[in-house]
N, C-alpha and C positions, 0 to 999 in steps of 0.2 A: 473451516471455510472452504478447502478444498472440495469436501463431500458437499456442499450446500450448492456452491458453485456447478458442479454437472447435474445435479439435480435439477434446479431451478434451468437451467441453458434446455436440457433436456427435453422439459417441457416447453418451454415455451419455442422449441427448435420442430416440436410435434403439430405444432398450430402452423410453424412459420418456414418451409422447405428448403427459402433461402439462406435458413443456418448452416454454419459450416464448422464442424470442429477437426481442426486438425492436429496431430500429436505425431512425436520424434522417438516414435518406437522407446515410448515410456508409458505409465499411467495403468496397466495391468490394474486388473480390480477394479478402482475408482473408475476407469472409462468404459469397462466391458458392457456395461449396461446399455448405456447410448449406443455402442455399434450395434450389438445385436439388437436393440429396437429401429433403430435407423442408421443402416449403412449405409445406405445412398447419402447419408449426410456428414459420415464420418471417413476420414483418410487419416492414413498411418504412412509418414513420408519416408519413414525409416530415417536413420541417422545422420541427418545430412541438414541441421537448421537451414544454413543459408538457401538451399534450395526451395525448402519447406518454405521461407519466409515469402519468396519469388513468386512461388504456385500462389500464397494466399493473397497477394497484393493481384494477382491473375484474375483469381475467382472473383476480388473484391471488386475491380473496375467491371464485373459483367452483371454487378448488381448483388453480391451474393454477401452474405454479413459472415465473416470468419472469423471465427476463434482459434489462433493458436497457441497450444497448450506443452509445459515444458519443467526444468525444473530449473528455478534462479536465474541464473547465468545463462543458461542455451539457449533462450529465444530471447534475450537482450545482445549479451557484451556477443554471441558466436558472431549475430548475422545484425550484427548492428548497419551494415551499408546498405544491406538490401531496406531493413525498414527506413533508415535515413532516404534513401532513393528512388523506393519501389512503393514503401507506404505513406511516408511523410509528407515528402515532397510531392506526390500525385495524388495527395489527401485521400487515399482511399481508405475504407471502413475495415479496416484490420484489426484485430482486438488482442493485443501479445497478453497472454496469461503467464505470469509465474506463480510455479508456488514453491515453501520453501524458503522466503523470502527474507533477508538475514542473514540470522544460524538457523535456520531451521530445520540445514540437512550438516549442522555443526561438527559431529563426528566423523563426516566425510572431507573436513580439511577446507584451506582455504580455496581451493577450487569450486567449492560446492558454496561458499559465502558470499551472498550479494548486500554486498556495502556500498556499490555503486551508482547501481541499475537506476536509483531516483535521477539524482543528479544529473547523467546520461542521459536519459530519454525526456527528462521537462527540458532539454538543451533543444530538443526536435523541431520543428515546425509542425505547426496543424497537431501535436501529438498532448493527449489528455490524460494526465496520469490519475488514478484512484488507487487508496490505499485501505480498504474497507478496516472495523475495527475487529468484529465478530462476525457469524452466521446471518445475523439478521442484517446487517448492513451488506454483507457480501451477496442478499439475495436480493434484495432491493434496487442496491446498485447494476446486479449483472442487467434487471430487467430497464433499467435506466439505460444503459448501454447499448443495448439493442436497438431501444426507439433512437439514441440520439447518432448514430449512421458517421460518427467521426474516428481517426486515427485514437488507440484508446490503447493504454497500457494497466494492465489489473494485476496490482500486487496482491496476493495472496500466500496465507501461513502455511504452513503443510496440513495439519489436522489436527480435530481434537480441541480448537482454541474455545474456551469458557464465552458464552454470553455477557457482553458488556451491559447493553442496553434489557432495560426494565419495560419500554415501550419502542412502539413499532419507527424506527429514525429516520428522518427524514433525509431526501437523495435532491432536493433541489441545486443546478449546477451553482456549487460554490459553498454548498453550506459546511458549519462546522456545529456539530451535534454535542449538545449539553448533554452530559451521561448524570451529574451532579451537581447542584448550585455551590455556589461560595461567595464570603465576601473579604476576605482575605486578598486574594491572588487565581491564578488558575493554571491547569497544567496540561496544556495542549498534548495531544499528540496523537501517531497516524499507524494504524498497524495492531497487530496482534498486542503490543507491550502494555493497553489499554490497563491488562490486568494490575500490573507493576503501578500504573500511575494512582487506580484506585486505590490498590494497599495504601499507597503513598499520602494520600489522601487521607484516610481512615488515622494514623498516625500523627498528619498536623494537627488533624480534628482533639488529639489527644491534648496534644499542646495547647489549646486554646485557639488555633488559627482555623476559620472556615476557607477552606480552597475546594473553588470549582472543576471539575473533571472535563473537557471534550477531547470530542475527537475530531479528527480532521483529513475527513478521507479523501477532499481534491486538492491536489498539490498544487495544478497549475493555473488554478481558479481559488481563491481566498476571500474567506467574507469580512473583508474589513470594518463594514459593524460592528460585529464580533468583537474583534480585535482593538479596535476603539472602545467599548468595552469593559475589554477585559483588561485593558492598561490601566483603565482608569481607575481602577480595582484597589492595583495592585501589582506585582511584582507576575510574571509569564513564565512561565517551563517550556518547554517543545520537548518534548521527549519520542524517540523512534529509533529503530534498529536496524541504523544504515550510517556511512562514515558521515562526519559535521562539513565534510566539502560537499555544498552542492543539495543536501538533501531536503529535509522538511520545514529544519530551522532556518535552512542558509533561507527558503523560500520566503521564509515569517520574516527575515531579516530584510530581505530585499522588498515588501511588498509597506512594511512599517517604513522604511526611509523612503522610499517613493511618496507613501502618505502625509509625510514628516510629523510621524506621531513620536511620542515622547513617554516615554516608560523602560520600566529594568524587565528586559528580558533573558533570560538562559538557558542553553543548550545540554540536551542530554542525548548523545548521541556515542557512536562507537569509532573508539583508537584507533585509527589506522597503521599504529607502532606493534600490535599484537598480533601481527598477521602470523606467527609461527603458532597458535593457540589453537590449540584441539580439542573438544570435547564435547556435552548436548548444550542444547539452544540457552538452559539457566545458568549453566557455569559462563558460558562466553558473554551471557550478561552481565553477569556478577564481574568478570576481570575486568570489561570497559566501563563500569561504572552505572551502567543500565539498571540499575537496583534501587529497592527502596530509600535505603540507608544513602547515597549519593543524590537522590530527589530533594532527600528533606536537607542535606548541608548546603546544596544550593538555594536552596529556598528560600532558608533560615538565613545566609550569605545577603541575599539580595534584602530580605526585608530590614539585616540591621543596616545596610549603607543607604 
């Protein structure tokens, strides 16, 4: 996702001058390309987010579309008042990039784990969270973001993450993309863990149960169609790689009672009791439950009650 994401900003940053990528003296390698093609559209603030955040809320009220770029945590929880203040609240076209997003920088401890950042920043005013699933969605989307000139927060994996989608997915504001039909139940969910949900999938299929797959990359826009839907079904999953306060479930949760729709939905999200847990992105799965094998007992849970 990472590599897709400056590729795609890259170009379309060559058409469009008013792009802005900005980074906190990180990203070696994956950004070198952009600066040396376009330095006049690339700054390097050095280690300092909350100033960085300040500059790009700057550049953004003078017309200019910024991206800044970071890893998990730094350009959320560091400078969280300035976007609160500087970009939220003066709706300016700020675009906060993590990547990493998770565990995806897992062996660097809980410092480097963003279990929060959803939660946090859909709490914003004016601020649009996306959670793409793979490459194709995160290229699609970046270019969605551009046209649509609002406060935008992009979560993104570190690298490397497999193709979800089969066919080109749609970025309309609010949708939530079928990776899989089913007629069982379905198993939402936002982020790299896409992979997880389809193993998951492939497994009920063994059992005898058809469960649908999407993804659900706008967190603070929901397609309740969809979701009328897919109650109707059957029994719901959400499944994502951030704590259950606040994030993609808590969103499904609050947008289904607002609607007063009626169905068994369940949460697969991560422990916020395993903070001392160290190690890469599939073990820190595996301990909070984010794995196949916890998909399907909840699954199987909800469809015998």
């Amino acid at each position: 996702m990472r590599d897709t994401f400056v590729k795609t900003l890259l170009e379309a940053a060559k058409k469009d001058r008013n792009i802005i990528l900005m980074t906190g003296d990180l990203g070696y390698g994956v950004l070198d390309t952009f600066e040396k093609e376009l330095p006049g559209q690339f700054i390097n603030s050095g280690v300092n987010e909350q100033a960085m955040m300040g500059m790009a809320a700057g550049y953004a009220s003078t017309g200019k579309r910024v991206f800044v770029y970071s890893i998990a945590n730094f350009p959320t929880l560091r400078c969280l008042e300035q976007i609160r203040n500087d970009v939220c609240l003066m709706n300016n076209p700020v675009v906060v990039v993590s990547v990493g997003a998770g565990y995806g920088y897992g062996n660097q401890g809980y410092t480097h784990h963003a279990l929060e950042d959803i939660a946090i920043l859909r709490a914003l005013p004016n601020m649009e969270v996306i959670v793409p699933a793979d490459p194709a969605e995160t290229a699609q989307l970046t270019l969605s973001i551009i046209a649509s000139k609002r406060p935008t927060y992009l979560r993104l994996g570190k690298s490397g993450e497999p193709a979800i989608h089969t066919t080109a997915p749609k970025v309309s504001h609010g949708v939530i993309n079928e990776v899989c039909p089913g007629k069982s139940g379905t198993l939402i969910f936002a982020g790299s863990v896409g992979t997880v949900a389809v193993a998951a999938a492939k497994e009920l299929a063994g059992q005898g149960l058809s469960v649908a797959v999407a993804s659900m990359p706008f967190v603070s826009t929901i397609d309740m169609s969809y979701l009328k839907k897919a109650l109707a079904k059957g029994p719901v999953i959400v499944i994502e790689e951030h704590s259950y306060r606040g994030g993609v479930g808590a969103a499904v949760l609050e947008a289904v009672n607002a609607a007063n729709l009626q169905g068994a939905i369940g949460l697969i999200a991560a422990d916020q009791n395993n903070l001392s847990q160290i190690g890469d992105q599939n073990f820190l799965r595996a301990v909070n439950g984010i794995n196949v094998e916890n998909i399907i007992k909840k699954f199987n849970a909800l469809v015998a009650n």
